[in-house]
N, C-alpha and C positions, 0 to 999 in steps of 0.2 A: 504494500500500500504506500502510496506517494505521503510524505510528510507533511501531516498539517501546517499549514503561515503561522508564524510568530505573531501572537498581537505582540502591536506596541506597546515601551512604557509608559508610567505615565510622567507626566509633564509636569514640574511645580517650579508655579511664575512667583514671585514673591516680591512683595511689592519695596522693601527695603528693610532696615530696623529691626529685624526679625528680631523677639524677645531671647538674650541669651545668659539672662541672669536670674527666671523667673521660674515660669512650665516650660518653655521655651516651647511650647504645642506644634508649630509649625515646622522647627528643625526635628523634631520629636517622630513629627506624622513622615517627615522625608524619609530618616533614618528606617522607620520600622517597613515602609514599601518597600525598600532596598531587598533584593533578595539575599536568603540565608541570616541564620542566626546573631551572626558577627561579620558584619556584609562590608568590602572592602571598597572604597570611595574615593573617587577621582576629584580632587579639588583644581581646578581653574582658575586662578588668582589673573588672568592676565589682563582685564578688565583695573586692578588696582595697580594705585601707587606703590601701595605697602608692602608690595613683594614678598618676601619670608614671612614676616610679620601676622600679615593675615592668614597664609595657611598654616601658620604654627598654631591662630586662632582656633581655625577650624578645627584642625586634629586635634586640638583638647575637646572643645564643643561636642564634636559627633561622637569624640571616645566616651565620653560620659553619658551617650544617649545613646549607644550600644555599638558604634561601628567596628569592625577587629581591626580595621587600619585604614591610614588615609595617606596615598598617595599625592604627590605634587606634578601636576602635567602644567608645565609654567612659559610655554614660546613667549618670546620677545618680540618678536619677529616671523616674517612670512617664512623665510629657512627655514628657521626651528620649527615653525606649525608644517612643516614635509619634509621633516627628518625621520623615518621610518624608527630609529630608537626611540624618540621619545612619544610617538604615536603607537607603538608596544604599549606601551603604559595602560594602556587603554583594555588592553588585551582579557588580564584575568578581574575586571572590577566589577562592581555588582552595583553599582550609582556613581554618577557625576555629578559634581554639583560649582555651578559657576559663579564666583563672587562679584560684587557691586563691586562701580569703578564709573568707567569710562566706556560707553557702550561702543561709541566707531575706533577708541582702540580695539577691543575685542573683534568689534565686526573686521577690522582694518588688518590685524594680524592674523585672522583664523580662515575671513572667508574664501573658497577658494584652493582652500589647501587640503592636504592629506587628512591632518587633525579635523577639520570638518566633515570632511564622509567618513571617521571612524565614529563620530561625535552622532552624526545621523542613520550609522548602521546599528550600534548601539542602541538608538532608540528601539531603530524597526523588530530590534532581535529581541525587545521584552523589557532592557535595561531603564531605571529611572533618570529623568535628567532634570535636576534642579537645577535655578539660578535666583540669585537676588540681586532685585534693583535693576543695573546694568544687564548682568545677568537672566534677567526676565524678561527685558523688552528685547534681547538677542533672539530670544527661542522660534519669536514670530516671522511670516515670511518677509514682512513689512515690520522697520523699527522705527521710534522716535529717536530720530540722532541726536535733535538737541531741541531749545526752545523754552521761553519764560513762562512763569505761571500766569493765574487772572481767572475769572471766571467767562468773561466775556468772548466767543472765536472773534480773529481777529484773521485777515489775511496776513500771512509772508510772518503768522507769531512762529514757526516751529517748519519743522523738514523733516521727511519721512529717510529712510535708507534702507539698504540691504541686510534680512536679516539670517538668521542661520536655515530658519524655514520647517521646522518641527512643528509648528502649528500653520496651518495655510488660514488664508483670507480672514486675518486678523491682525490688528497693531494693537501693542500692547503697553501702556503706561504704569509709572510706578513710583512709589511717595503720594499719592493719587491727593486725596483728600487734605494730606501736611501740610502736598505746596501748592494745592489749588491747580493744579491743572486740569481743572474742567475743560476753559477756553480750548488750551490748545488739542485736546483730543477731538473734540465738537469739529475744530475746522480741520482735522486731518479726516477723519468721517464724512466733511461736507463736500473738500477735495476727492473723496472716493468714497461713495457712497455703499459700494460692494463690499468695501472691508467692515467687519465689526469692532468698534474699539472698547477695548478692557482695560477700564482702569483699574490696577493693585494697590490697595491703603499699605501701609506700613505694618509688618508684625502680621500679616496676612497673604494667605495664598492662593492662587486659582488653582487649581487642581484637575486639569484636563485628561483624561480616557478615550484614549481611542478618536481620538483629535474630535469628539463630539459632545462629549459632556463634562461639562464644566461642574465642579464642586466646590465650594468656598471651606478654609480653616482658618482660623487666628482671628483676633479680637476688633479687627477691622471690618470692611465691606469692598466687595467688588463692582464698581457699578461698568454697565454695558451698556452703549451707546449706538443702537441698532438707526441706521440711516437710509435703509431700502423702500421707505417710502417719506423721502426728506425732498423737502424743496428747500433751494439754496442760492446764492448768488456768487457760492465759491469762484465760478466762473468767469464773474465778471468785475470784480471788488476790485478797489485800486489800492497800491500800495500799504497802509495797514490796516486800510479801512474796517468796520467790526461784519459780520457776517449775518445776511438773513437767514438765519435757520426756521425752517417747519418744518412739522411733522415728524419729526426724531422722536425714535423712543429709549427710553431710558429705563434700566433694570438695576434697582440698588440691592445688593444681593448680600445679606449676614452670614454668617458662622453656619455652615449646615444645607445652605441653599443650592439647590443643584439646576445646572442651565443647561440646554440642549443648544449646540449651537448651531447646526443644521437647522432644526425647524426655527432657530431662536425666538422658543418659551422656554418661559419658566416652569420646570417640572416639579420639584420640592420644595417647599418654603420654609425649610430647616429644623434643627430638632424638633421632639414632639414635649409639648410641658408635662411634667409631672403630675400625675392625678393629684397629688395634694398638694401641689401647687395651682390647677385648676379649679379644686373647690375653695381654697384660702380666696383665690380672687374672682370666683361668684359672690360667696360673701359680702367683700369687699365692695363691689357691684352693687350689691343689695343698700349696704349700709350707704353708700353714696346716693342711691335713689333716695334713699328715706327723710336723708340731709335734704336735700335739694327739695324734697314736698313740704319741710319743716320752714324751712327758707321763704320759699313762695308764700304759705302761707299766714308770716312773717311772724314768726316765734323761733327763733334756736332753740336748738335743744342736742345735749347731749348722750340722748339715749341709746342710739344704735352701737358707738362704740361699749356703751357701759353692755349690753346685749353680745355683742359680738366678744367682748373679754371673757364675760361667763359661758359660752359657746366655747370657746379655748382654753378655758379650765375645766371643763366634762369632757373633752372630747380624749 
């Protein structure tokens, strides 16, 4: 019998700041996708200044969140990303994961080279592939190479570039929400209406499968700025003038929320609450209505908490 295809791994975008002093949840959720028990991990510094520094970071980090080792695959340079030694590297690991930095270095020294079709066979063959920050907005086929924050699109705010291509027909932003980059995702969306743009908060992650469904982790939000039936004057705006947007839809996506990005809906709307957390705030619910008739019929009173405290001392 011919061998079944490898799904791919999965994807985790990370939108920067990822918590490494806390649950660390989002390095946590990388490490445990990682195949095997003590799963061996490709660190990618070349995105940053800090050189050694940062993956000496990591390989404490991932060691404490179960990794058995963490490799340095570190080119400088376009050489080094098609020096067949150091794209070995690659060879026996069980996750990659790219650090924040500088996305068109990354893009600038990887794309193109050996190191990137090891980097995207990897994926195909099952491997996980993180990045943060820099790192995150590489994964897409389409990257935010640079551009200032604002709420407002603007023409000529920001520039799209080449990115490693792991996710198709998406750009991918990240610090989303810190540094206000609304604007400039809006008008790279209003520029190409076919891409869907993902912005990543900080300390949070997208969590893509099978380049279709989208999963959110960590204490931020993903929001998704779906443009396929957008009117726009991207087209015709002069120098940085602000942009007509309509009809854009916008997906602000928590902890837990799962997004299909083919049909792009919303498929899950995240964890499910706790039964006794559900009836704590029917309760609650109740006690507010009773306020509020007490009110209107302009007498306070504070009977329903005195009610609702002896309800929680029987129960």
């Amino acid at each position: 019998m011919p061998e079944a295809a490898a799904i791919p791994g999965p994807l985790y975008l990370i939108g920067g700041a990822e918590d490494k002093l806390g649950r660390r949840t989002v390095l946590r959720h990388f490490v445990a996708a990682c195949r095997g028990d003590a799963p061996r991990i490709a660190v990618i510094p070349t995105a940053s200044s800090l050189g050694a520094d940062i993956v000496e970071m990591y390989t404490a980090l991932l060691g404490r969140l179960g990794a058995g080792s963490v490799v340095a695959v570190q080119p400088e340079n376009r050489e080094a990303a098609d020096d067949p030694a150091l794209v070995r590297r690659l060879d026996d690991v069980d996750g990659i994961f790219m650090t924040g930095g500088n996305q068109l270095k990354l893009a600038g020294v990887v794309n193109g080279t050996a190191l990137a079709d090891a980097i995207r066979a990897a994926h195909r063959a099952g491997l996980v592939v993180g990045g943060t920050s820099a790192g995150a907005s590489y994964q897409s086929d389409y990257m935010v190479a640079f551009g200032g924050g604002g709420s407002t699109p603007k023409q000529r705010m920001t520039q799209m570039s080449a990115g490693l291509g792991l996710i198709t027909g998406c750009i991918v932003d990240q610090h989303f929400s810190q540094r206000n980059r609304y604007g400039r995702l809006i008008s790279l969306v209003a520029q190409s209406p076919n891409l869907l743009g993902i912005g990543v908060d900080e300390d949070t992650a997208a969590v893509v499968r099978e380049e279709a469904l989208l999963e959110v982790v960590g204490s931020g939000v993903v929001t998704i700025v779906d443009g396929s039936h957008m009117t726009t004057s991207a087209h015709e705006a002069k120098r940085a003038r602000p942009l007509l947007v309509s009809d854009a839809r916008f997906h602000v996506l928590p902890h837990g929320a799962v997004f299909d990005l083919r049909s792009r809906r919303l498929l899950e709307t995240g964890p499910a609450v706790v039964p006794a957390e559900l009836a704590e705030l029917r309760v609650a619910e109740a006690d507010m209505r009773e306020l509020a008739r007490t009110i209107v019929t302009d007498g306070a009173s504070s009977s329903p908490w005195r009610r609702r405290e002896r309800r929680k001392g029987t129960a």
